[in-house]
C-alpha positions as CSV (number, residue, x, y, z in Angstrom):
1,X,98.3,151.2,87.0
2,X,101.7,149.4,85.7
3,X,102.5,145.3,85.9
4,X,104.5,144.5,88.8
5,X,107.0,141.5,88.3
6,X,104.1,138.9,89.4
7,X,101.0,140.5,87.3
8,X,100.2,141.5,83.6
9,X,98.1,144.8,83.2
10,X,94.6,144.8,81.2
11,X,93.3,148.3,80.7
12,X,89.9,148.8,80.8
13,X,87.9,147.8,78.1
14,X,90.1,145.1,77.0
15,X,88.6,141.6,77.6
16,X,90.6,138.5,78.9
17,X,88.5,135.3,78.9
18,X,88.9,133.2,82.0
19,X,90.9,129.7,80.8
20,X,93.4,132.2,78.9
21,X,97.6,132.6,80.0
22,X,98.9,135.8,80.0
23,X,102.8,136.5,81.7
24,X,103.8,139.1,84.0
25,X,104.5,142.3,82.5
26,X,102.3,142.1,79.5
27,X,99.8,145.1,78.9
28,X,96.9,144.4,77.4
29,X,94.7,147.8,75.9
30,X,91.7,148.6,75.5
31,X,89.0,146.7,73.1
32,X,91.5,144.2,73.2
33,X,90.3,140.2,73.1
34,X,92.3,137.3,74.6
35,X,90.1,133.8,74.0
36,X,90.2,131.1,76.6
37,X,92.6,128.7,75.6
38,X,95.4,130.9,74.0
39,X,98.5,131.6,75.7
40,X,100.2,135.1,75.9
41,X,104.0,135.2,76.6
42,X,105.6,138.0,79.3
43,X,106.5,141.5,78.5
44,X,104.2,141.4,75.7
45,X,102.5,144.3,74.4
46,X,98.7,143.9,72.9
47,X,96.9,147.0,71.0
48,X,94.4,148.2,71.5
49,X,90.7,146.5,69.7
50,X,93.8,143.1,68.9
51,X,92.4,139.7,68.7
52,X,94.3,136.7,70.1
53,X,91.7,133.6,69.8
54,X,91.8,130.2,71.5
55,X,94.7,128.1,70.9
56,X,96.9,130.6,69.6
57,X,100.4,130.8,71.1
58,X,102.1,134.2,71.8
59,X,105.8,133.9,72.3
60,X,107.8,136.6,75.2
61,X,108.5,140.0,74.3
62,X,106.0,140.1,71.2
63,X,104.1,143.6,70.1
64,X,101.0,142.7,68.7
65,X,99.8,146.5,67.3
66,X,96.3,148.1,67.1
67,X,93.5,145.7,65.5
68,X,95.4,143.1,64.4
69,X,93.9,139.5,64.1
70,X,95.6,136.5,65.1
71,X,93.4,133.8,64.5
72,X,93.8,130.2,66.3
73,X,96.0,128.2,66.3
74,X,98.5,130.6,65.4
75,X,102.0,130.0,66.4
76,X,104.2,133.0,67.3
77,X,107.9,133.1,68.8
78,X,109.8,135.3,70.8
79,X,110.3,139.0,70.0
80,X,108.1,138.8,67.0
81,X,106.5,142.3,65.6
82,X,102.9,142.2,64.7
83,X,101.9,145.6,62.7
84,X,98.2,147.1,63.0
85,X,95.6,145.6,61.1
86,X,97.9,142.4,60.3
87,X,95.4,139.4,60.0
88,X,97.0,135.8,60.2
89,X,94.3,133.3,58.3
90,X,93.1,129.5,60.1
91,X,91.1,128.3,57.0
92,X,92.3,126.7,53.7
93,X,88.9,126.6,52.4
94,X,86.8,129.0,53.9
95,X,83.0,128.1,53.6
96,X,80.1,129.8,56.0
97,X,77.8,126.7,54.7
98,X,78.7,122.7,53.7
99,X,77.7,122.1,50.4
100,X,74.2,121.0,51.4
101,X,73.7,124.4,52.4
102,X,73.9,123.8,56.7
103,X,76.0,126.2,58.7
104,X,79.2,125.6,59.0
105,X,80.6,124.4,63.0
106,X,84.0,123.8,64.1
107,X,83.2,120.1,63.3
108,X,83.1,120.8,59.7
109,X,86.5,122.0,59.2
110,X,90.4,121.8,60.0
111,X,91.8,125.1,61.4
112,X,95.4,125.5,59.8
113,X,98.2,127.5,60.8
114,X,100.7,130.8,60.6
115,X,103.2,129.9,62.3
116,X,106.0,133.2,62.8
117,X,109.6,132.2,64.3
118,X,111.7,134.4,66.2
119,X,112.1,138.2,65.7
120,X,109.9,138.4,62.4
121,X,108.0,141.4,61.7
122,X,104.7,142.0,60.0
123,X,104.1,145.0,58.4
124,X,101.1,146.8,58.7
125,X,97.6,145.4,56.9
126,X,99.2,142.4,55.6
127,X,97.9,138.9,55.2
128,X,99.7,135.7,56.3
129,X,97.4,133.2,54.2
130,X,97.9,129.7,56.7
131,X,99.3,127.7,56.4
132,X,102.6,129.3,56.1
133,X,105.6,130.0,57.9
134,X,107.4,133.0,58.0
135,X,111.5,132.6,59.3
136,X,113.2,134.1,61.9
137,X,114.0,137.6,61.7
138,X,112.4,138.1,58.0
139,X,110.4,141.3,57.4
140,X,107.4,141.8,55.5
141,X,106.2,145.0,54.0
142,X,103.2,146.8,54.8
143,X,100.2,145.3,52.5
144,X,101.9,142.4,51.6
145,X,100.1,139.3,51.1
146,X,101.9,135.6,52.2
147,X,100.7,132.9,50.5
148,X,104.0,130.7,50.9
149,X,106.8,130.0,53.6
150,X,109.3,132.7,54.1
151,X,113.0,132.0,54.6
152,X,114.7,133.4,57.4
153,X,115.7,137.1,57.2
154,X,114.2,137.8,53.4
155,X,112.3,141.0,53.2
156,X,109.2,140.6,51.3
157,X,106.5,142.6,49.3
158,X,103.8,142.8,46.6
159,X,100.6,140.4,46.2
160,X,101.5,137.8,46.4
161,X,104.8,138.8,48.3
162,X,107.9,138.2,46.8
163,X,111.5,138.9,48.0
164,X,113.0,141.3,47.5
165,X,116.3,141.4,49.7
166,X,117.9,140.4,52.8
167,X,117.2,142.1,56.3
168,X,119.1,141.7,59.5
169,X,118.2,141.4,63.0
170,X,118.3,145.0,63.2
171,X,115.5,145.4,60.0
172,X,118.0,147.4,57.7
173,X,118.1,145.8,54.3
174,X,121.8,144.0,54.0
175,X,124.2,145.2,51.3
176,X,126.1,142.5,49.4
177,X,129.9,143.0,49.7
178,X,131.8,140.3,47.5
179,X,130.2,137.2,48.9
180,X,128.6,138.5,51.9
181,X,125.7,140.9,53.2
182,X,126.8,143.2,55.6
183,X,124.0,145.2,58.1
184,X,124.9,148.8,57.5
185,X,123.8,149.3,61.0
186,X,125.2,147.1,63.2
187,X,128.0,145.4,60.9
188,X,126.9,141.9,61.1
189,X,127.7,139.6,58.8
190,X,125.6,136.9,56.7
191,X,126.3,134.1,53.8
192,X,123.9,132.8,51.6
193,X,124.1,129.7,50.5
194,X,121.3,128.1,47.9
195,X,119.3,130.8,48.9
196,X,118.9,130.3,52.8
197,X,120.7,133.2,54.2
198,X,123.0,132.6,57.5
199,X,124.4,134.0,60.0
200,X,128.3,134.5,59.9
201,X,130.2,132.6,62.7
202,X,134.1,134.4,61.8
């Protein structure tokens, strides 16, 4: 069975919690888990055994690969990559018991968030460590470990990730030429400026 332009396809085995929004065209595999509460964008692709969980916001056109875990209240934007086994934190201070020694509740702590903007990419098994925010378009490399905010368009690696480059929205690293960064792909054009890079306008 394929989505039609009103419905989203779950396949089965995958598990979409009544109270959770999910667009037309979106497939959702198997093992899959949406919570109640989040809210899935359309044309979206979930792998299979992914976790989505209440509160979290999926943007359109997002690939969120096999096992990944987007924990609430995650914030994700448009066209954003999400490799397999990529796990975006909630918890600063993660405790299973208060000092006294009580179980922990949702009362007892302040879920804090990864927030990824528009086309980003997430490489697989790396950790966005919340809260953090990772720029449009920027890349991270597989295994990578983000423990701070990412400007737009860096590529990043190592533990913690560092960067290491420029990208642009087609993921080739940029090559400087004089006092620009030129895709070797698609010829686009970018200027940094106090270390934020930019899109050429000329």
């Amino acid at each position: 069975m394929e989505p039609d332009d009103t419905e989203y396809f779950s396949a089965p085995g995958a598990e979409v919690e009544s109270g959770a929004v999910v667009g037309a065209g979106t497939k959702i595999w198997g093992l899959a888990s949406v919570r109640s509460g989040a809210i899935v964008g359309s044309n979206c692709i979930l792998g299979r055994g992914c976790y989505v969980g209440p509160g979290a916001r999926i943007g359109n056109n997002v690939k969120i690969q096999t096992y990944a875990l987007v924990f609430e209240p995650a914030q994700v934007g448009d066209g954003v990559f999400i490799g397999p086994h990529v796990v975006l934190t909630n918890d600063l201070n993660p405790r299973a018991v208060t000092p006294d020694g009580r179980l922990k509740t949702n009362d007892d702590w302040d879920m804090v968030s990864v927030t990824i903007e528009e086309g980003a990419a997430i490489g697989a098994r790396a950790v966005c460590v919340a809260p953090v925010t990772i720029g449009r378009w920027a890349l991270i490399a597989a295994g990578a470990v983000v423990a701070a905010d990412v400007p737009a368009f860096a590529l990043m690696a190592g533990v913690p990730a560092r960067r290491i480059g420029w990208v642009g929205r087609a993921g080739k690293k940029l090559v400087k030429k004089d006092n620009r960064y030129v895709c070797p792909e698609t010829g686009a054009e970018y200027v940094e400026t106090d270390g934020v890079l930019s899109e050429s306008v000329t």
